[in-house]
C-alpha positions in Angstrom: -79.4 8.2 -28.8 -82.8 7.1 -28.1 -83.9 3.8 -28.5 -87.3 2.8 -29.8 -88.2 0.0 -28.2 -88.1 1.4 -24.5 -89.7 4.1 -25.3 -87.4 6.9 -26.5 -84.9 6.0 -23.6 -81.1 5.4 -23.9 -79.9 2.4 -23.6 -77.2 1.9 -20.8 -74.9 0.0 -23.3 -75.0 3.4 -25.6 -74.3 5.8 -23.3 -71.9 3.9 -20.2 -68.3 4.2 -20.2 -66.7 0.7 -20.2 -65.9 0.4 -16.2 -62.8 -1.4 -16.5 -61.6 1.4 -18.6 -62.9 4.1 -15.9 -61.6 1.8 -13.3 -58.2 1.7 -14.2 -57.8 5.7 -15.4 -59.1 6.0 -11.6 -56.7 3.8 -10.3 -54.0 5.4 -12.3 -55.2 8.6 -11.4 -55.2 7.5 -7.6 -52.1 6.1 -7.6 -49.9 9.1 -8.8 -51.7 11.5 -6.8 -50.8 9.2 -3.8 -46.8 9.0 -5.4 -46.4 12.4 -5.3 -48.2 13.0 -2.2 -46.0 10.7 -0.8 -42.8 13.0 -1.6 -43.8 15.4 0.3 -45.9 13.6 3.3 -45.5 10.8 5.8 -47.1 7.7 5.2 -46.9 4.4 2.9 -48.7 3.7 -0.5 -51.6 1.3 -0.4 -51.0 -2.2 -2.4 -54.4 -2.2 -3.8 -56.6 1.1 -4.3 -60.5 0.0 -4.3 -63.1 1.8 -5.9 -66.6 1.5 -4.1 -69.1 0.5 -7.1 -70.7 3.6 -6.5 -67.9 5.5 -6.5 -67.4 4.2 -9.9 -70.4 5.2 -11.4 -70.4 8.8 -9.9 -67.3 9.2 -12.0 -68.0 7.0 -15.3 -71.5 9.4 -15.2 -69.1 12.7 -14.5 -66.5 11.3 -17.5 -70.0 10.8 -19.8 -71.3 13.9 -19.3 -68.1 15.9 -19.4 -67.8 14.2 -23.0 -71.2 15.5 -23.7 -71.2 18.7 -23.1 -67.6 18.8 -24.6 -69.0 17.1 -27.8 -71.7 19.9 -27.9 -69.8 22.7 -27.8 -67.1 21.3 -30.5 -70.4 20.8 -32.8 -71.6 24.2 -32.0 -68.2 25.6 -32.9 -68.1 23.3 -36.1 -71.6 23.9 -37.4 -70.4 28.4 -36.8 -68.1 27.5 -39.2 -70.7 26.2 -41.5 -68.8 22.3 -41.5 -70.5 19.2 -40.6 -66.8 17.1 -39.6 -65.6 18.3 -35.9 -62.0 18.5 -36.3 -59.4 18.3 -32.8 -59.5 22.1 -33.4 -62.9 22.6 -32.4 -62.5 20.5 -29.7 -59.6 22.4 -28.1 -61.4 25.4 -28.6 -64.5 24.4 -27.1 -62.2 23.1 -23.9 -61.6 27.0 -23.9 -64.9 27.9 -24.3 -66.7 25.4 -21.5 -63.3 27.1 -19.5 -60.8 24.0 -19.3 -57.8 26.0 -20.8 -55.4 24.1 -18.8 -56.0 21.2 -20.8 -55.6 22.4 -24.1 -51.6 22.7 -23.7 -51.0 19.3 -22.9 -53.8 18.0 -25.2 -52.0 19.9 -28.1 -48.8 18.5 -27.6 -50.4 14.9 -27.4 -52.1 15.4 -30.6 -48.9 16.6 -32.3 -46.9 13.8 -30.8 -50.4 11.4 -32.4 -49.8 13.5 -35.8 -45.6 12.7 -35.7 -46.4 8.9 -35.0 -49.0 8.5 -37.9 -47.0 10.4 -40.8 -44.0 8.1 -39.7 -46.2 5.1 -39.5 -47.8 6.0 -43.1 -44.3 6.7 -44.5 -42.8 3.4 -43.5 -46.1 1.5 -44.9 -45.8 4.2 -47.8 -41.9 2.9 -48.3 -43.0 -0.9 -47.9 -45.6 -0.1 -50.4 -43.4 1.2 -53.0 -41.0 -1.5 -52.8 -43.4 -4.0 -53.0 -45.0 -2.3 -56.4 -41.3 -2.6 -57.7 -40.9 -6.2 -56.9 -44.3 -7.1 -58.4 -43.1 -4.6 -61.7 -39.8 -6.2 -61.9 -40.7 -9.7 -62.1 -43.7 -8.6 -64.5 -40.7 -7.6 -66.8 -39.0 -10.8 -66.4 -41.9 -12.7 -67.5 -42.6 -10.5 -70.3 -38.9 -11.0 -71.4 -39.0 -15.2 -70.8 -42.2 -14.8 -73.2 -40.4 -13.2 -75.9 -37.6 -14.9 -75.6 -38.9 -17.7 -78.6 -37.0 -20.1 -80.9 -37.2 -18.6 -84.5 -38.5 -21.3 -86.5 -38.3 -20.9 -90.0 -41.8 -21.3 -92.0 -41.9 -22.1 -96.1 -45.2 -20.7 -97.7 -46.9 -24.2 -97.7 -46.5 -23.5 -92.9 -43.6 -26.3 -93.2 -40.7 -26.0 -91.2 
């Protein structure tokens, strides 16, 4: 993602990781690691975990270039099958492929458990959809009926009444 005006170089707002984001998966992170570490050691869980900044951006620059190289491979994989979409397939298989097979497991069930949630989403919009067609049809009919629904007036030849 080169930027023309400075020169070809990226810009750090195209290529950074948000840092509250990295921040608080490091936290996270942190913090269970010291949870279960705590189960099986002596000592007492820190309050508040700090982050030196530089700390920070060794792993927002490690997280940006894991994604990289990740994304790389998954289009490698999904240009060998001659498609130009990258589909969570090719990105599982290029986890096996840069040798993360550990991950792919876990990341598989999350993406079925992501698939479950958005077919029951899209059903229940699908069902509120459906309903709402047959409100909008059925009062359709009931105007169209209150428009037939006329006097017959009786007209002579000359248009008297």
């Amino acid at each position: 993602m080169a930027n023309k005006e400075t020169g070809g170089e990226p810009t750090a707002a195209l290529v950074d990781l948000p840092k509250s984001i990295v921040r608080r998966v490091v936290k996270e992170r942190i913090a269970n690691l010291a949870a279960s570490s705590k189960t099986g050691g002596a000592g007492g869980e820190p309050d508040e975990i700090n982050i030196n900044k530089e700390s920070l951006m060794a792993f927002s620059e490690s997280a940006r270039i894991f994604i990289h190289y990740l994304s790389a491979t998954a289009n490698d994989i999904c240009k060998e099958s001659k498609r130009q979409t990258i589909n969570a397939e090719d990105v599982l298989s290029s986890l096996e492929e840069i040798e993360f097979p550990e991950f792919v497991a876990p990341l598989r069930a999350a993406l079925e458990d992501f698939r479950k949630k958005n077919k029951a989403k899209k059903s229940a919009s699908k069902g509120i959809e459906i309903s709402r067609k047959r409100e909008v049809e059925e009062k359709k009919e009931t105007h169209d009926e209150d428009e037939f629904e006329t006097e017959d007036i009786e007209v002579d030849d000359d248009g008297n009444k």
